[in-house]
PDB file of N, CA, C and O in Angstrom:
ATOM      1  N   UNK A   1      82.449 128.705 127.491  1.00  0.00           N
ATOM      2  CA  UNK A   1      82.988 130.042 127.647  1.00  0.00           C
ATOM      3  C   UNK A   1      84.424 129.936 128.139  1.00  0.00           C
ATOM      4  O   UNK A   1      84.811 129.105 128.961  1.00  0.00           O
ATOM      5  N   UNK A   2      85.231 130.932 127.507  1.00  0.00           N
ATOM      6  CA  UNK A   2      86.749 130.683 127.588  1.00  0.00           C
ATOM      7  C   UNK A   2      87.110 131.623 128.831  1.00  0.00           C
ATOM      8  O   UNK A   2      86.230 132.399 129.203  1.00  0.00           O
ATOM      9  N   UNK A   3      88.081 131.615 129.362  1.00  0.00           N
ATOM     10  CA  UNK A   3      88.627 132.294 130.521  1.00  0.00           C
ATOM     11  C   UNK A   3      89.270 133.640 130.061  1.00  0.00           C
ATOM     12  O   UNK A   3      90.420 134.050 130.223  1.00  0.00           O
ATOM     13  N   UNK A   4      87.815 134.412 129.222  1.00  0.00           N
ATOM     14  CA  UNK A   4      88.499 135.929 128.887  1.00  0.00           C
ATOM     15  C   UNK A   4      89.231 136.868 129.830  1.00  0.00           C
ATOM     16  O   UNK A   4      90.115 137.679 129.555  1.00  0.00           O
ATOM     17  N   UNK A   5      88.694 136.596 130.961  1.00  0.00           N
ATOM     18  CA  UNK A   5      89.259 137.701 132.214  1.00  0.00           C
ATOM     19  C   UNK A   5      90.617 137.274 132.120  1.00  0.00           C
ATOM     20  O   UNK A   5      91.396 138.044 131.559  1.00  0.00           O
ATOM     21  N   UNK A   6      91.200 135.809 132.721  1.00  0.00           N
ATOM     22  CA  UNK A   6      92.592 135.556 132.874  1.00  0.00           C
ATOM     23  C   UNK A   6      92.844 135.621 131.755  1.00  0.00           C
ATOM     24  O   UNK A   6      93.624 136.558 131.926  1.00  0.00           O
ATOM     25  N   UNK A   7      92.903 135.399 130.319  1.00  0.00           N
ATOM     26  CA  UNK A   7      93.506 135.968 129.259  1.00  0.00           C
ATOM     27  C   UNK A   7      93.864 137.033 129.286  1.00  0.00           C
ATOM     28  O   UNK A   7      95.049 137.290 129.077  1.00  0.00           O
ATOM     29  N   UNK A   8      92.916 138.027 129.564  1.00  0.00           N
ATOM     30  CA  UNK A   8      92.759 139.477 129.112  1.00  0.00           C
ATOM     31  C   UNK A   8      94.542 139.773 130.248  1.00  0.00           C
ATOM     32  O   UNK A   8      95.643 140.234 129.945  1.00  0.00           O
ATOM     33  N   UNK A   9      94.050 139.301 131.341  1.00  0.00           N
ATOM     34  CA  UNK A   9      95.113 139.889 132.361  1.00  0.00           C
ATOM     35  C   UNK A   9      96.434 139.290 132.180  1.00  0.00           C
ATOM     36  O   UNK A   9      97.439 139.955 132.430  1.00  0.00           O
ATOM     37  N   UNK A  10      96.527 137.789 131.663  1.00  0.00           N
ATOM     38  CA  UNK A  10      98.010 137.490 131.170  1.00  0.00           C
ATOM     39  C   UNK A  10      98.470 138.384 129.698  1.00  0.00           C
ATOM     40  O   UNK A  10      99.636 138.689 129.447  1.00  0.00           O
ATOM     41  N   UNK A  11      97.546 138.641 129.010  1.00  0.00           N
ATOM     42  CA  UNK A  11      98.259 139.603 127.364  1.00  0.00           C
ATOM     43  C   UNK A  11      98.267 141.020 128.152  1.00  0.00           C
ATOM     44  O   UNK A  11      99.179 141.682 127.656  1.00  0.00           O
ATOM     45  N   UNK A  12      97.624 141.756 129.177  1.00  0.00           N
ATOM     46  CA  UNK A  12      97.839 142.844 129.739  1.00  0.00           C
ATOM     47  C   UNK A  12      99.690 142.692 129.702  1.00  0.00           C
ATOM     48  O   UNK A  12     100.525 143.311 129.042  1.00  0.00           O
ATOM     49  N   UNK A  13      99.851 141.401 130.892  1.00  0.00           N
ATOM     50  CA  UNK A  13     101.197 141.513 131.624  1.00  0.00           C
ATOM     51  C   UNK A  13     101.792 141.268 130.830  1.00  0.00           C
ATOM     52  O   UNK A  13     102.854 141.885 130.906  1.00  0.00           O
ATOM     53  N   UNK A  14     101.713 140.393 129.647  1.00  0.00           N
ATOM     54  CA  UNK A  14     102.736 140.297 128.820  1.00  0.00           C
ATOM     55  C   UNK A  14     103.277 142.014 127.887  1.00  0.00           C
ATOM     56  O   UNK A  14     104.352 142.564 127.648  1.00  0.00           O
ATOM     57  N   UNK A  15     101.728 142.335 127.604  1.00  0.00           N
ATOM     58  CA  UNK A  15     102.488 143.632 127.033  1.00  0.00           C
ATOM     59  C   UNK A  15     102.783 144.457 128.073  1.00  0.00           C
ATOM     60  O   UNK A  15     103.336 145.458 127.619  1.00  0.00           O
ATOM     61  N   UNK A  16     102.661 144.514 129.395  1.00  0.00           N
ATOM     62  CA  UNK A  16     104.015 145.380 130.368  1.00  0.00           C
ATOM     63  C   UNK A  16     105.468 145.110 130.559  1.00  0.00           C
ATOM     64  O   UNK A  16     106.347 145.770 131.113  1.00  0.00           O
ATOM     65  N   UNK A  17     105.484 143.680 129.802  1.00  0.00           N
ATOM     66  CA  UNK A  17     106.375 143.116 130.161  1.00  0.00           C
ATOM     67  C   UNK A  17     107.379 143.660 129.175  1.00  0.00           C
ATOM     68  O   UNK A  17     108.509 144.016 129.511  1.00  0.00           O
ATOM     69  N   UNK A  18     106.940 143.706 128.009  1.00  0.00           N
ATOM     70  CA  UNK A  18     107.479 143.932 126.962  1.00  0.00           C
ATOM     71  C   UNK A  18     107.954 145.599 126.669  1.00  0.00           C
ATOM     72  O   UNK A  18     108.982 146.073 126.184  1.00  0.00           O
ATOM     73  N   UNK A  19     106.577 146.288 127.256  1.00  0.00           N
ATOM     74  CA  UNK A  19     106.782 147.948 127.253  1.00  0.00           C
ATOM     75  C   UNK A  19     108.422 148.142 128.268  1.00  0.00           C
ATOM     76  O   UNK A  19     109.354 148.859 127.904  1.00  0.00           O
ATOM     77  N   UNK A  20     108.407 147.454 129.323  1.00  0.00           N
ATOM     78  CA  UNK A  20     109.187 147.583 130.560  1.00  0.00           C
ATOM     79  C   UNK A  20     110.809 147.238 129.689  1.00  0.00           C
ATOM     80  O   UNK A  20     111.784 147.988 129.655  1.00  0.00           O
ATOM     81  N   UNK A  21     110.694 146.141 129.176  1.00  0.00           N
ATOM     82  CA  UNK A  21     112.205 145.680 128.525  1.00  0.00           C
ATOM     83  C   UNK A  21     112.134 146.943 127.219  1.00  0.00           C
ATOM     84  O   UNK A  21     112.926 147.883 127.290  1.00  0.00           O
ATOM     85  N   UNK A  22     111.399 146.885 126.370  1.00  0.00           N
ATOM     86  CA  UNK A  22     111.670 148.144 125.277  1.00  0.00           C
ATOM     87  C   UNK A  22     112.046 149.577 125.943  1.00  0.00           C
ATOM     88  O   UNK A  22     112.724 150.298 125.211  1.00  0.00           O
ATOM     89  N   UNK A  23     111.748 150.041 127.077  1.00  0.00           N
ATOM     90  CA  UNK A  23     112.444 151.525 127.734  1.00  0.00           C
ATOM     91  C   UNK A  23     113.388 150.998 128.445  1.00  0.00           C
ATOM     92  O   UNK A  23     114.434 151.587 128.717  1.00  0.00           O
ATOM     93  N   UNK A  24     113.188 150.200 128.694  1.00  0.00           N
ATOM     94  CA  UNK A  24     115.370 149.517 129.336  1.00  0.00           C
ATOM     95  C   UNK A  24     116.221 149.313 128.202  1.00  0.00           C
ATOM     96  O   UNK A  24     117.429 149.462 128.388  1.00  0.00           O
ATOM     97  N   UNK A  25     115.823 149.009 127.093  1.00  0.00           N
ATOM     98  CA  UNK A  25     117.090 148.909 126.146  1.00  0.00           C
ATOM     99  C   UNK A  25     116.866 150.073 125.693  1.00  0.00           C
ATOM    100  O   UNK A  25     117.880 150.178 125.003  1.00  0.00           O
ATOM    101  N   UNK A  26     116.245 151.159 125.527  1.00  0.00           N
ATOM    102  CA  UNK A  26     116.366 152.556 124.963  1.00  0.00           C
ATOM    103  C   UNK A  26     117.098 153.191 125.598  1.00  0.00           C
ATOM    104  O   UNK A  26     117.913 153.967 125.098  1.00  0.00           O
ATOM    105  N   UNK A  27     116.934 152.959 127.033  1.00  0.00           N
ATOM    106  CA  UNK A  27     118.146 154.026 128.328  1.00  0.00           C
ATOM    107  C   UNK A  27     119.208 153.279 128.169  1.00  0.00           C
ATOM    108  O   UNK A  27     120.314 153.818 128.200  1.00  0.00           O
ATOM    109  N   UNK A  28     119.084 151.899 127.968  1.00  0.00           N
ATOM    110  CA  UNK A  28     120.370 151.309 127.830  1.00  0.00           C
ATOM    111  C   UNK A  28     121.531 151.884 126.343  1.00  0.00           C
ATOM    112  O   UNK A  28     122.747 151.954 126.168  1.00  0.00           O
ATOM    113  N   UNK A  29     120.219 152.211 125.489  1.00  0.00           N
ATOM    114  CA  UNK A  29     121.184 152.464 124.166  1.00  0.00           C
ATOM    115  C   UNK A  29     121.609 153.851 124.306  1.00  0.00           C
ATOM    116  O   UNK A  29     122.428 154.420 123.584  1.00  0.00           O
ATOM    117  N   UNK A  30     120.955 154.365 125.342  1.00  0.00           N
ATOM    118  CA  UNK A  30     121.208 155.943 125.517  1.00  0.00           C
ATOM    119  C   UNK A  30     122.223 155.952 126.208  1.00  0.00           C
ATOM    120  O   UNK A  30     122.961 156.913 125.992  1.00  0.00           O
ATOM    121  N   UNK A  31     122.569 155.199 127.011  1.00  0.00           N
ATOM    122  CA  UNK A  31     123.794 155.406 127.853  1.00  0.00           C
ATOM    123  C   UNK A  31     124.942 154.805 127.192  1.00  0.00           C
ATOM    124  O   UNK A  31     126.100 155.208 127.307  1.00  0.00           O
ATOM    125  N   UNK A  32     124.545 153.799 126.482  1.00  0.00           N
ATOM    126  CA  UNK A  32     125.993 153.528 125.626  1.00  0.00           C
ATOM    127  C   UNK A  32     126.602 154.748 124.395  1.00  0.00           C
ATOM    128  O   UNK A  32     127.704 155.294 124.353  1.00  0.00           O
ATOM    129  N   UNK A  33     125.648 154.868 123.651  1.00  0.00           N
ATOM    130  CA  UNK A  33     126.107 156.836 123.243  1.00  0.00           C
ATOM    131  C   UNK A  33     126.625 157.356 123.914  1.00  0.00           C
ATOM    132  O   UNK A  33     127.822 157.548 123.701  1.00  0.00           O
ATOM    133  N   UNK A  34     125.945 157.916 125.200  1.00  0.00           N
ATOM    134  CA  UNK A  34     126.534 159.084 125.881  1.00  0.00           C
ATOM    135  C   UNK A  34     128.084 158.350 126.280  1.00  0.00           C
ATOM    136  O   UNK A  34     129.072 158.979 126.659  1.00  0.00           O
ATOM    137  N   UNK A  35     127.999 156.923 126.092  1.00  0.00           N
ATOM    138  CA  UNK A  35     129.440 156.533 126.692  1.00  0.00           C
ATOM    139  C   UNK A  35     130.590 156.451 125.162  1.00  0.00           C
ATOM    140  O   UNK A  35     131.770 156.110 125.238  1.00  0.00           O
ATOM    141  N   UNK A  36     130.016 156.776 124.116  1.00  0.00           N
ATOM    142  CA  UNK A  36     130.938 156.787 123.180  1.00  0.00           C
ATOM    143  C   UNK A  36     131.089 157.926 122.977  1.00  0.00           C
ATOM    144  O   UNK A  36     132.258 158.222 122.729  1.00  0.00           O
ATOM    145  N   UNK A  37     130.253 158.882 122.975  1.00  0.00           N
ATOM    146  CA  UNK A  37     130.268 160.452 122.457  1.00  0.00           C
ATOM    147  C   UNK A  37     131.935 161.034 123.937  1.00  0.00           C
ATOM    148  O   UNK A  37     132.838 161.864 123.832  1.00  0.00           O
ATOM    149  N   UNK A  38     131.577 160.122 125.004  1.00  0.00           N
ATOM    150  CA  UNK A  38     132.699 160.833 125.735  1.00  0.00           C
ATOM    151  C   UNK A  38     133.987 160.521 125.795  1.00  0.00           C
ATOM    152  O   UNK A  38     134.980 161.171 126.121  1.00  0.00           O
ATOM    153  N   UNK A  39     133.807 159.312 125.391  1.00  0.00           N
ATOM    154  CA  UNK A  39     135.039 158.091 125.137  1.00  0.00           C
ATOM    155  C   UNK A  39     135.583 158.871 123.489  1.00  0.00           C
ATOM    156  O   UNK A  39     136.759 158.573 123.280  1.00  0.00           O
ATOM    157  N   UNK A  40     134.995 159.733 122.388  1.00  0.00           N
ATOM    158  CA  UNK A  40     135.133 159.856 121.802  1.00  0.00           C
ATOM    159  C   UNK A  40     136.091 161.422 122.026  1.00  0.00           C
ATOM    160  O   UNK A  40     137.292 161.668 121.913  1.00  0.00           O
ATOM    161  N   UNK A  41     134.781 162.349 122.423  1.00  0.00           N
ATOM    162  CA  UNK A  41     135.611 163.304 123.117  1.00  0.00           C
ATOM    163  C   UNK A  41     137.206 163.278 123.723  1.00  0.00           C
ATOM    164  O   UNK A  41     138.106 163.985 123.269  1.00  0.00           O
ATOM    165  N   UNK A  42     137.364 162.290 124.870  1.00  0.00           N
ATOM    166  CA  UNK A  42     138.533 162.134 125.439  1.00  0.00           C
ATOM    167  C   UNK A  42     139.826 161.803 124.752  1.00  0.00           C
ATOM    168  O   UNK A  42     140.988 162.022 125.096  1.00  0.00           O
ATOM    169  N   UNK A  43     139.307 161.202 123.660  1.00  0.00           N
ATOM    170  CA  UNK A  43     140.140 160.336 122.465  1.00  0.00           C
ATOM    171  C   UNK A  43     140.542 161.869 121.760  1.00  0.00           C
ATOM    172  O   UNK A  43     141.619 162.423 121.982  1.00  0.00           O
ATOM    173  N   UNK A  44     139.860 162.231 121.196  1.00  0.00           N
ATOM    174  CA  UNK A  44     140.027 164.100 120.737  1.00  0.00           C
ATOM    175  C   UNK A  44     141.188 164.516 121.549  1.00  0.00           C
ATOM    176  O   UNK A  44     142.405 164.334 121.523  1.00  0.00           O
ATOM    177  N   UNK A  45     140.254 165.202 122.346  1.00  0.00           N
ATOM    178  CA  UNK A  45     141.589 165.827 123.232  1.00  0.00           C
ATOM    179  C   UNK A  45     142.752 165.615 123.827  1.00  0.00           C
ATOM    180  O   UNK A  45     143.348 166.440 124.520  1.00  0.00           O
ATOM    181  N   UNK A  46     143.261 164.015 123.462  1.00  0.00           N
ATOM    182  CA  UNK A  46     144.719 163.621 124.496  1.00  0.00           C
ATOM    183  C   UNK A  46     144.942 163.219 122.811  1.00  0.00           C
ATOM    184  O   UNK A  46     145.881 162.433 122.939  1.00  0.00           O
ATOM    185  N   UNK A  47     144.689 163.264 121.457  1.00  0.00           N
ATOM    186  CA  UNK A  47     145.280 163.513 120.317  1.00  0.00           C
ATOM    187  C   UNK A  47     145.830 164.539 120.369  1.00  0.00           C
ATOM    188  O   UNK A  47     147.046 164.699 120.469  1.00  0.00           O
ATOM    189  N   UNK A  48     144.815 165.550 120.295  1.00  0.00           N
ATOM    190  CA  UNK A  48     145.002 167.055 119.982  1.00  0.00           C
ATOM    191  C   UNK A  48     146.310 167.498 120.973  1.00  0.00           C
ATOM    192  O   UNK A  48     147.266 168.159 120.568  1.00  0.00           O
ATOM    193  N   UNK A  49     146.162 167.041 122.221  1.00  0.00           N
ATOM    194  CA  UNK A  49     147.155 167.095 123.327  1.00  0.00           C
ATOM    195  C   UNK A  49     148.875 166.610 122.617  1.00  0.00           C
ATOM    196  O   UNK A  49     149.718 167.380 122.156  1.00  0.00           O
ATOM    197  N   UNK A  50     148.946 165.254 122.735  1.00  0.00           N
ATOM    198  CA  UNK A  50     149.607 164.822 121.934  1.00  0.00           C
ATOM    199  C   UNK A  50     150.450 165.358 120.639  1.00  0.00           C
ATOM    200  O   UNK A  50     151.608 165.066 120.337  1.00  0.00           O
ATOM    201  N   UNK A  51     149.649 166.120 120.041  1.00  0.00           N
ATOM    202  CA  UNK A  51     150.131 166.612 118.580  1.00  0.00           C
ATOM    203  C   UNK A  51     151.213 167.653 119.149  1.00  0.00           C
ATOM    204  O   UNK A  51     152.435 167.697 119.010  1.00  0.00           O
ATOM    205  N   UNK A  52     150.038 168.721 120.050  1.00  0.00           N
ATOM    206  CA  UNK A  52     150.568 169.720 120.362  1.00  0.00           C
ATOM    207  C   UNK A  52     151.925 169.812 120.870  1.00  0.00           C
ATOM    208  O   UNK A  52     152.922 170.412 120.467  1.00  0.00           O
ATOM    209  N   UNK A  53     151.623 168.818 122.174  1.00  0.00           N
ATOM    210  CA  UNK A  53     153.231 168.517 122.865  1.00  0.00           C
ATOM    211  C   UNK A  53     154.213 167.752 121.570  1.00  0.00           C
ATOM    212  O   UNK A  53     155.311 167.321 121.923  1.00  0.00           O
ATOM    213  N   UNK A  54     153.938 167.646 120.572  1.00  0.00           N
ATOM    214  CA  UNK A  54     155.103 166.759 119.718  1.00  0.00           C
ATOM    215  C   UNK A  54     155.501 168.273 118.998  1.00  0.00           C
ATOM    216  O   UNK A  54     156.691 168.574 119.099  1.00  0.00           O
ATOM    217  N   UNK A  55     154.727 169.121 118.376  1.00  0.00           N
ATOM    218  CA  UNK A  55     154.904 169.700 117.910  1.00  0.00           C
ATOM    219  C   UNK A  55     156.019 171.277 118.839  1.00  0.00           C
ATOM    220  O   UNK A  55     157.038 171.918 118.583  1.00  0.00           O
ATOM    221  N   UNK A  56     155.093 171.229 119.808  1.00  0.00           N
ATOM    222  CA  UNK A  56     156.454 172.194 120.859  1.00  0.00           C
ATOM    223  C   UNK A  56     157.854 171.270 121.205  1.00  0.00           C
ATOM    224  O   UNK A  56     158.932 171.841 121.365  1.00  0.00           O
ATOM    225  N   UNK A  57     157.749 170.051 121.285  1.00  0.00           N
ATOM    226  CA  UNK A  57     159.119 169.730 121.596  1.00  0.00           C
ATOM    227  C   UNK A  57     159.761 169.587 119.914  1.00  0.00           C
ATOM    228  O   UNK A  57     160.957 169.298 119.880  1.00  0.00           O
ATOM    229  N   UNK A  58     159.335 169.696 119.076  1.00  0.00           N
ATOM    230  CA  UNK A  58     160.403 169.688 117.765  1.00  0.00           C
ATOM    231  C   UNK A  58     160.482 171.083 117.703  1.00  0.00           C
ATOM    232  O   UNK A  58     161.573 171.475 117.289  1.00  0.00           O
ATOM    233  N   UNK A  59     159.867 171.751 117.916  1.00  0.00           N
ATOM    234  CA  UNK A  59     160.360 173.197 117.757  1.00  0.00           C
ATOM    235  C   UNK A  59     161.325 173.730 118.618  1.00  0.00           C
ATOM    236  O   UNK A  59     162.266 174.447 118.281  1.00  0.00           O
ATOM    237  N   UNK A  60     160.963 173.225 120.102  1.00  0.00           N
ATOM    238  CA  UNK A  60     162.274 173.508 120.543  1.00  0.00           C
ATOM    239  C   UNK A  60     163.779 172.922 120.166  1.00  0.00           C
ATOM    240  O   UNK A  60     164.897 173.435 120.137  1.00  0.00           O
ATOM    241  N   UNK A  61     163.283 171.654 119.904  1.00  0.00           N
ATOM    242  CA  UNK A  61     165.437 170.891 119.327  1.00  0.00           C
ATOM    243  C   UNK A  61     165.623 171.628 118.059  1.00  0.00           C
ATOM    244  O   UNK A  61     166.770 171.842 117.669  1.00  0.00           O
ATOM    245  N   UNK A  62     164.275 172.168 117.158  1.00  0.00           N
ATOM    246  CA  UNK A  62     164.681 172.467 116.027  1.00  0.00           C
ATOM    247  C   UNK A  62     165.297 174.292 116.677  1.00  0.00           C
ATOM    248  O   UNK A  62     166.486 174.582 116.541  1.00  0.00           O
ATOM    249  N   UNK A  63     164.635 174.966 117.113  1.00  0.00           N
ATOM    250  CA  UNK A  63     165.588 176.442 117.429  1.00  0.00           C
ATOM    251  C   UNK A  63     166.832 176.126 118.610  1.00  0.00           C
ATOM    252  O   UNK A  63     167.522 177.112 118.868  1.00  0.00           O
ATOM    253  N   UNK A  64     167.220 174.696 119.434  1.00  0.00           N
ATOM    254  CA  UNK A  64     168.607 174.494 119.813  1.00  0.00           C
ATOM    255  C   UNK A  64     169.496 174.015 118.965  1.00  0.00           C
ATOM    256  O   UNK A  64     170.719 174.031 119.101  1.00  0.00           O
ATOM    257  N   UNK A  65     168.728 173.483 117.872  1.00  0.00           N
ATOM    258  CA  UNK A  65     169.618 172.776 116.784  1.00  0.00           C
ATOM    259  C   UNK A  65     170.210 174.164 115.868  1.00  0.00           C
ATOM    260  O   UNK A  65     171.156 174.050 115.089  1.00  0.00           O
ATOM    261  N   UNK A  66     169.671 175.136 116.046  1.00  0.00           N
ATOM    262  CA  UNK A  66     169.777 176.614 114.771  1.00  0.00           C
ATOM    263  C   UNK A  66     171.226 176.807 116.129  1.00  0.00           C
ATOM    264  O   UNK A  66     172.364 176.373 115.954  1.00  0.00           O
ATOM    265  N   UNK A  67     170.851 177.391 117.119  1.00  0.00           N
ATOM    266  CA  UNK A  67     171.993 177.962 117.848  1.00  0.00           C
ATOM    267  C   UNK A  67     173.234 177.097 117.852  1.00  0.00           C
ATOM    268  O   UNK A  67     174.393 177.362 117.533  1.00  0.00           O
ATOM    269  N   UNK A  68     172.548 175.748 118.398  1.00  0.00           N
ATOM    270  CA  UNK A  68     173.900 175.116 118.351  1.00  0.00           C
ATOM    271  C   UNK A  68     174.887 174.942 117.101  1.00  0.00           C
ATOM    272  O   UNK A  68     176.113 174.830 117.109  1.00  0.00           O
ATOM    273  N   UNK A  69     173.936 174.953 115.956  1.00  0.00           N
ATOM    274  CA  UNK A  69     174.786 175.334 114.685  1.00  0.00           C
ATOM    275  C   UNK A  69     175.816 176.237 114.581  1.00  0.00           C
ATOM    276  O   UNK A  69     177.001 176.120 114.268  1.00  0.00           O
ATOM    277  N   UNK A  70     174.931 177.415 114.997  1.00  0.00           N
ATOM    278  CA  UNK A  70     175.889 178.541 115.352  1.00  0.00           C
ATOM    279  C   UNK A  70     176.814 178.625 115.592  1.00  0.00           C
ATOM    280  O   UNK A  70     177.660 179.071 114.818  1.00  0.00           O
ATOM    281  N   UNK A  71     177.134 178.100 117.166  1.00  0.00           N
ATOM    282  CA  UNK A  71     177.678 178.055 117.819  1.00  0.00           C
ATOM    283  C   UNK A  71     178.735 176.960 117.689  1.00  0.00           C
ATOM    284  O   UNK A  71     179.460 177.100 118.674  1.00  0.00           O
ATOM    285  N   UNK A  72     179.099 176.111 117.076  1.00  0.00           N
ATOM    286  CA  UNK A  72     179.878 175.461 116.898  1.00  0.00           C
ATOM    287  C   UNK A  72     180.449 176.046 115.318  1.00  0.00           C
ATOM    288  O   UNK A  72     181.631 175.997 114.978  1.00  0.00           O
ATOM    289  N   UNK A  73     179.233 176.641 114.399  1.00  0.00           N
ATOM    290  CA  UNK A  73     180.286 177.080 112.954  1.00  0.00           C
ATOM    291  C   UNK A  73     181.105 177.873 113.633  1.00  0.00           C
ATOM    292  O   UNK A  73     182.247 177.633 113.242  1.00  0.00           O
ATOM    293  N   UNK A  74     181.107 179.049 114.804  1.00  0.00           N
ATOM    294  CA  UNK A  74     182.446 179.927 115.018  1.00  0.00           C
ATOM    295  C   UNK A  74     183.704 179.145 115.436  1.00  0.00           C
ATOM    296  O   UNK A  74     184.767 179.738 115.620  1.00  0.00           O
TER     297      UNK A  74
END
């Protein structure tokens, strides 16, 4: 007769062992998402930022560039 009990209880622990690492790399993969989705976000908005501020400062040299035209054709 084989040592069913200690079998039974080492394949128990092995499959806790295994359940335990499979929901650690799931929270683990969950948190690396949530760390790209924000890293992604942030990337968005200091573009969008970016554009914006490029786009107000050419508009402004471009309406000092109209006056100063002006102002030097008289």
């Amino acid at each position: 007769m084989s040592n069913e009990p200690e079998d039974l209880r080492k394949e128990i622990e092995l499959l806790k062992t295994a359940q335990a690492v499979q929901v650690a790399t799931m929270a683990g993969a969950q948190a690396t998402q949530a760390a790209v989705t924000a890293g992604t976000t942030a990337t968005n908005a200091a573009a969008t930022a970016g554009t914006v501020a490029t786009m107000v400062a050419g508009s402004v040299a471009l309406i000092v560039g109209i006056f100063l035209g002006i102002a030097l054709r008289k």
